[in-house]
N, C-alpha and C positions, 0 to 999 in steps of 0.2 A: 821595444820596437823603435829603434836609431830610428831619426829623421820623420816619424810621424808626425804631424798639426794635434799640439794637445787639444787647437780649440775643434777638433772634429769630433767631439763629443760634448754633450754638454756639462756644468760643473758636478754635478748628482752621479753621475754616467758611475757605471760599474769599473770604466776604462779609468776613471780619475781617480779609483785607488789601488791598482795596478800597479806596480812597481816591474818598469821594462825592463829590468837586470836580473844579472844569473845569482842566485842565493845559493847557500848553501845544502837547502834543500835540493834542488837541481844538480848538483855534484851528485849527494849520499843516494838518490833516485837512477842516478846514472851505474853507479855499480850496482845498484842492485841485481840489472839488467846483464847477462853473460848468456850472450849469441839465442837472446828470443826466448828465454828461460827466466822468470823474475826468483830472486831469492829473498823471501819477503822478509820485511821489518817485525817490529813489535806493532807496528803502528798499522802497515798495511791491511787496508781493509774494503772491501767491493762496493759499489755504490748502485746502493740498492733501489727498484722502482719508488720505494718509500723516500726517496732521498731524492733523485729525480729533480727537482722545483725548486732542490736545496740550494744546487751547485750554480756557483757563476760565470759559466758555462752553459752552453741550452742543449738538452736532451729531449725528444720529442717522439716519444713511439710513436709507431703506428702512424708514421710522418707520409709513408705511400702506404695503397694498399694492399694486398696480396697481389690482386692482378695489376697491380702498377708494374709491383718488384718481378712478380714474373715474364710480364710482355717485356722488361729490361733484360732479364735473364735469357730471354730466347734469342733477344736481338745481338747481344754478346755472343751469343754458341755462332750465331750464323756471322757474323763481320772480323770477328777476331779471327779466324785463320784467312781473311783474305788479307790484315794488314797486319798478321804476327812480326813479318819479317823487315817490313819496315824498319829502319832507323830513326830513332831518336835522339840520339851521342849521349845518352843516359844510359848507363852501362847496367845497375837498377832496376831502370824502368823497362830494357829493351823486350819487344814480345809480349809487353802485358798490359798493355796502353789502348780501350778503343774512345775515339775522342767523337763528340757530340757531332762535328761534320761528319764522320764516320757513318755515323746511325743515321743521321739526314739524306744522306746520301742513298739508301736503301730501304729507311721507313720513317715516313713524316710523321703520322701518330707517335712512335715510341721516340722521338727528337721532340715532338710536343711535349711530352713525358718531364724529359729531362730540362726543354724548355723552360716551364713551369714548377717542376724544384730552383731552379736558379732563382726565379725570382719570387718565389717564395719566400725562401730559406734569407735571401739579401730581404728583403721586408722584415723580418722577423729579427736579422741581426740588427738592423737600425731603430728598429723599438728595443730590444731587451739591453743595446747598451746605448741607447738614447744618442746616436747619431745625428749632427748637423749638419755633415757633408754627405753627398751618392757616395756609396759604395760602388765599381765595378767589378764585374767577373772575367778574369781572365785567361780560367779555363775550366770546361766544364768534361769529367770522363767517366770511364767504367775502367775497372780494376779487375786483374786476378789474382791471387795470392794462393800457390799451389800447396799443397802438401810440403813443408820444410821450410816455408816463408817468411819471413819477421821481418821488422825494419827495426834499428837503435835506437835511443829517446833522440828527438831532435825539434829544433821549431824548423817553423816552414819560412823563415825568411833569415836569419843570421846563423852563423856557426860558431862554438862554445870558444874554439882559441883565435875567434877575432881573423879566420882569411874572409876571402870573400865568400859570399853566398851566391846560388843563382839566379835566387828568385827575393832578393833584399825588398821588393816593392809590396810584397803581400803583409796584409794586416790581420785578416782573419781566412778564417779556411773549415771548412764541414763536409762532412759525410754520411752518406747515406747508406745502411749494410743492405743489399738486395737478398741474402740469404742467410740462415743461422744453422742448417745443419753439415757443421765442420765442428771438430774440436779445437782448441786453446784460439787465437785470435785476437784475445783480448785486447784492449786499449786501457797503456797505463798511462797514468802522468805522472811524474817524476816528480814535481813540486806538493803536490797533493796525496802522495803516495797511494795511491785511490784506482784502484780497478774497475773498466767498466765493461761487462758480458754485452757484445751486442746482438741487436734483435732484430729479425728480419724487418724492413717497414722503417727503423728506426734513423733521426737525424739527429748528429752531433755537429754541433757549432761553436767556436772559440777564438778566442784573441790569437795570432798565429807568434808570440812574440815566450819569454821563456816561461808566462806565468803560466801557461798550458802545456810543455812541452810534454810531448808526450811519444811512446813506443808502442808497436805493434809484435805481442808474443808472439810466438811458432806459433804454426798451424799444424798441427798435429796429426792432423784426419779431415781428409774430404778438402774442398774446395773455396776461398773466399772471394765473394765478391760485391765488391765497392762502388758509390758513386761519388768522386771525390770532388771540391769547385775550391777555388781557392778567388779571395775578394781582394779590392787593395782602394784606397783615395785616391789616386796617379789614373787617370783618366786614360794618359798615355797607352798605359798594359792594357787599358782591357780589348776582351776580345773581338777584335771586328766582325769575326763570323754571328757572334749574341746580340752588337749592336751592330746593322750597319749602317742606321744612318751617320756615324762616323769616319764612315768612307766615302761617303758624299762627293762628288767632283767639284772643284771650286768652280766657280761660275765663269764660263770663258768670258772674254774680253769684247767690248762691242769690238763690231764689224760692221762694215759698209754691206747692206744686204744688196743682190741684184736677182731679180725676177727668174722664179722659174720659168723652164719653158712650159709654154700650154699644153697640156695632154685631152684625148677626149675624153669624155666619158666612158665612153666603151672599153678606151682602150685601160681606164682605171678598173672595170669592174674587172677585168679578165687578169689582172696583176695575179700573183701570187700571194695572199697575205704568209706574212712568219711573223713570227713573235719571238723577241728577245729572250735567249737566254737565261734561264732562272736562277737565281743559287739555290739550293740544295734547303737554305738556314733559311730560308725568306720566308719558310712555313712559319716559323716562328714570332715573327713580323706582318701582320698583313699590310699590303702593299708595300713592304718593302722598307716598311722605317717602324725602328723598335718605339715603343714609347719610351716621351723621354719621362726619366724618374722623379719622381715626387715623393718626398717624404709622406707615411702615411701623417692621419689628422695628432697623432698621438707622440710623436715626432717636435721637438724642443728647435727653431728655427736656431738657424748661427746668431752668435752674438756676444 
């Protein structure tokens, strides 16, 4: 992970024995991989719920509920064909992206949903690798992955022969599966050679850098779908729709004030009230300012 603050972790941290470069396990993990197809090792082997607690990485079933995953599953049938056609300049991603203003936009309870994964999951990652800086969230979505689907091993912030990446600011990145009856889908990681079956309910969360790099098999049968968020120290990415007291207007400038003019009473009670505008995400926020983050108590300050 180029350019991270090693001191955003404390010295103990899971992060301090990471090694942010590509090994050669990440090479021999990458061929394994031919077009969403793994060819396995001697070595490759599943990771099993028994295992679970083992990895340094966090796995969390049963991380929504059934009707969490399903009120997200309905809100996707119904929003995704009003923004399939959308552009993103993500050739990838186009058609299969609904993004958390999306669902705001049509249902405040299922954006509380997704809400409330967000800062869950960002809690959860600042205890298990003992973070001293916030983490922010710079994008929080739902995913489909049809029938034929796969993505190559890859991390979510640098690319293996050194061009540029799009998203160099991310640090860690998790997912949450809304559904498990589809076949193949799996999640491999390439450095760990390590398969993981996912499970409806279920949160995967990891360093987004190449000690986790990992690929998504074909989908073989039936439908996948995803809640993906990706995190990062850079204040700057994150998202202003998740935080907006961010967007804050700067405070204008004095001015010489001059007296309104008088109105009667009368003529005030007969106004029109209206009310400003709301954004769609403010559900998220009451009155309109996210709180600001706090490490939980469990949480190693900077130093």
């Amino acid at each position: 992970m180029a350019g991270v603050d090693r001191r955003a972790w404390a010295s103990d941290s899971r992060m301090a024995t990471i090694d942010p470069g590509q090994t050669e396990a990440n090479f021999a993990g990458r061929r394994r991989v031919v077009d969403g197809v793994l060819t396995p090792s001697e070595a490759t082997a599943p990771i099993t719920p028994a295992e679970y607690g083992a990895q340094d990485f966090i796995i969390v079933p049963d991380f929504l509920t059934p009707a969490e995953c399903d009120r997200l599953l309905e809100m996707f049938d119904q929003v995704h064909g009003l923004v399939k056609h959308r552009r993103i300049g993500i050739d990838f991603w186009e058609g299969r992206i609904v993004y958390m203003g999306d669902v705001a936009a049509h249902d405040a309870s299922a954006a509380e949903i997704m809400g409330g994964f967000q800062k869950r999951a960002t809690a959860m990652l600042g205890e298990f690798y003992a973070l001293t800086q916030p983490l922010w969230t710079d994008t929080v979505q739902l995913n489909i992955w049809e029938q034929g689907s796969c993505l190559p091993p890859h991390t979510d912030n640098s690319n293996p022969d050194g061009t540029a990446h799009s998203t160099p600011w991310r640090d860690f990145s998790s997912i949450v599966y809304l559904n498990d009856d589809y076949e193949g889908g799996e999640l491999y990681f390439t450095a760990k050679d390590r398969v993981l079956k996912p499970r409806r309910g279920m949160l995967v969360a990891f360093s987004a850098g190449y000690h986790h790099e990992h690929g998504v098999l074909k989908v073989t049968q039936g439908r996948r779908i995803t809640m993906p968020a990706f995190y990062t120290f850079d204040q700057r990415k994150a998202d202003g729709h998740i935080y907006p007291e961010l967007n804050a207007p700067a405070p204008a400038p004095a001015t010489t004030l001059t007296p309104a003019p008088v109105q009667s009473l009368a003529s005030l009670l007969t106004q029109p009230q209206t009310s400003p505008a709301k954004d769609p995400l403010s559900i998220l926020s009451p009155g309109g300012q996210a709180p600001t983050w706090q490490p939980p108590g469990k949480w190693r300050p900077p130093g």
